[in-house]
C-alpha positions in Angstrom: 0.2 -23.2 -0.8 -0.8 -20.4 1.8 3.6 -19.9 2.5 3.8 -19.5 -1.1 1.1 -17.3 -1.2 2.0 -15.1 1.6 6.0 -14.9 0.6 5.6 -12.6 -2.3 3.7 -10.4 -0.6 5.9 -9.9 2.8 9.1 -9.7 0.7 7.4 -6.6 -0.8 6.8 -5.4 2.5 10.4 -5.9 3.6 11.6 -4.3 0.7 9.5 -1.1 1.3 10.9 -1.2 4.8 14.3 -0.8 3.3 13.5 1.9 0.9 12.3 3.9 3.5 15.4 3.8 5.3 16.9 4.6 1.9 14.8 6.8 0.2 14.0 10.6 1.0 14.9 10.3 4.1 15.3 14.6 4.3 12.5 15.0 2.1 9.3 16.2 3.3 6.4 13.8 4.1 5.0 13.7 0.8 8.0 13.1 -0.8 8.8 10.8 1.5 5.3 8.7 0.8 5.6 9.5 -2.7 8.7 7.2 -3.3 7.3 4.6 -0.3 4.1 4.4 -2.6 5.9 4.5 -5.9 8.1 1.4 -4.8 5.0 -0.5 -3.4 3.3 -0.6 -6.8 6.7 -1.5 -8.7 6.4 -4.5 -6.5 3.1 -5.3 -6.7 1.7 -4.2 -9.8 2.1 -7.5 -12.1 0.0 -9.6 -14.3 0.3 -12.5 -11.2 -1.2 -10.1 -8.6 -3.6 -9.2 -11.0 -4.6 -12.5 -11.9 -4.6 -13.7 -8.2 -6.7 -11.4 -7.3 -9.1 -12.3 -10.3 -9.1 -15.7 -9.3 -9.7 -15.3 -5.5 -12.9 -13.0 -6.5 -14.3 -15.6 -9.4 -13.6 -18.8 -6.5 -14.3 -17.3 -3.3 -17.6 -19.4 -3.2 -16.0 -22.7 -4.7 -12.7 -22.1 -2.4 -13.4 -20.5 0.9 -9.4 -21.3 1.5 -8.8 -18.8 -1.0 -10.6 -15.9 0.3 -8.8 -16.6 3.7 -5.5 -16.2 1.9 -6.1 -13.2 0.5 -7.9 -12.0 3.7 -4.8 -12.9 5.3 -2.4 -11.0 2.4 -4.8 -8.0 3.3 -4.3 -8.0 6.7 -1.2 -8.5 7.1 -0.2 -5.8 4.1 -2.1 -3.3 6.5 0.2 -4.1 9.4 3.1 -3.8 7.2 2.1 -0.3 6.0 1.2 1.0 9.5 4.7 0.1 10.6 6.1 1.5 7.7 4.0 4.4 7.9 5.1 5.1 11.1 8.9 5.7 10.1 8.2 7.5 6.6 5.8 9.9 8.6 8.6 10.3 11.9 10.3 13.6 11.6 12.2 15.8 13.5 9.3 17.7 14.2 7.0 14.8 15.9 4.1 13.3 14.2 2.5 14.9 11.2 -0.9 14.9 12.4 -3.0 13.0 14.7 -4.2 10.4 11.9 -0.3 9.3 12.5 -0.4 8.5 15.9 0.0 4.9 17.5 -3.7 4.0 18.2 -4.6 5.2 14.5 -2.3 4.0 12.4 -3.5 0.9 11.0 -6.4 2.6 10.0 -4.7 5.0 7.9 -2.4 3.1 6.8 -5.6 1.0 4.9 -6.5 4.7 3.3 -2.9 4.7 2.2 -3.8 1.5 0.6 -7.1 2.5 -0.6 -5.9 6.1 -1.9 -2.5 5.5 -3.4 -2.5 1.7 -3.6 -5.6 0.2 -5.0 -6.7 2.4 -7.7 -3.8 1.0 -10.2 -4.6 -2.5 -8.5 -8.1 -2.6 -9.4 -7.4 -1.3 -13.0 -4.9 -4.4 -13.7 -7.5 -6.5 -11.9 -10.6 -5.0 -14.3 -8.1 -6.0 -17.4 -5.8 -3.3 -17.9 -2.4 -4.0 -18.6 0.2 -3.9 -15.5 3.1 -3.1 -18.0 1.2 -0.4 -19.1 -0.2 0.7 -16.2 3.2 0.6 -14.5 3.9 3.5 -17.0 1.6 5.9 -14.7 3.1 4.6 -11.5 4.8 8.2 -10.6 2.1 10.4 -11.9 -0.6 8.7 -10.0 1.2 8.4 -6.6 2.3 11.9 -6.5 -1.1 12.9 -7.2 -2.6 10.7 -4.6 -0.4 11.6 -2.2 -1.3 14.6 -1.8 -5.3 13.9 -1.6 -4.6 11.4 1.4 -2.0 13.9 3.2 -4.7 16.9 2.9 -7.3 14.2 4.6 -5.2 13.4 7.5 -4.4 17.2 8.0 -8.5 18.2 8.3 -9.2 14.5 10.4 -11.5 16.1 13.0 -10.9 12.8 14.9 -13.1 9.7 16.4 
């Protein structure tokens, strides 16, 4: 159950990777995390992911199992998304800012998750429609984008 679990999940992951090769690769960084978020939440933003999560919050106490899976989804989505991070934000000019570098990038690749990612997420998971929701893909996204990029550029460090 946990490979089936965990497929879905790392094929959107590779997918991303791919897109980022592919996709505004002379644009600047918020375009360039614009279309990287944008093609995470096509992939992700369906009723099953919705209702997965529903489930693995209503069993958590029955299932322990479950919560690890998703633990494990979590995790390994943030290591997917600070390796992928780290080639959207590479330019010819060096890192963006220090919340890019090597020893910090895990951690902001979770407030990519948190910022661009998880508000649509939680609505489909609250009972909003994901077809519906998918609609507002773009328009949320590129205005997220720009909220995480501005926190990253005034990170006053550990």
């Amino acid at each position: 159950m946990k490979r089936c679990l965990l497929r879905s999940p790392c094929a959107t992951w590779q997918k991303c990777r791919k897109v980022r090769k592919r996709g505004a690769p002379g644009g600047t960084l918020e375009e360039r995390l614009t279309v990287l978020g944008t093609e995470i939440l096509k992939h992700v933003l369906t009723a099953d992911s919705a209702d997965f999560r529903r489930l693995a919050v209503a069993e958590a106490r029955r299932f322990p199992d479950l919560a690890k899976v998703g633990r494990m989804i979590r995790e390994r989505g943030m290591h997917h998304a600070a390796g992928v991070l780290k080639d959207v934000t590479r330019s010819k000019h060096g890192m963006a800012s220090a919340a890019f570098a090597p020893e910090r990038l895990t951690k902001t690749a979770q407030f990519f998750l948190d910022l661009v990612i998880a508000p649509l997420l939680m609505r489909a998971v609250f009972g909003e429609d994901p077809k519906a929701l998918r609609a507002h893909i773009r328009t949320d996204v590129a205005e997220s984008v720009p909220f995480f990029l501005a926190a990253c550029r005034n990170d006053a460090g550990p």
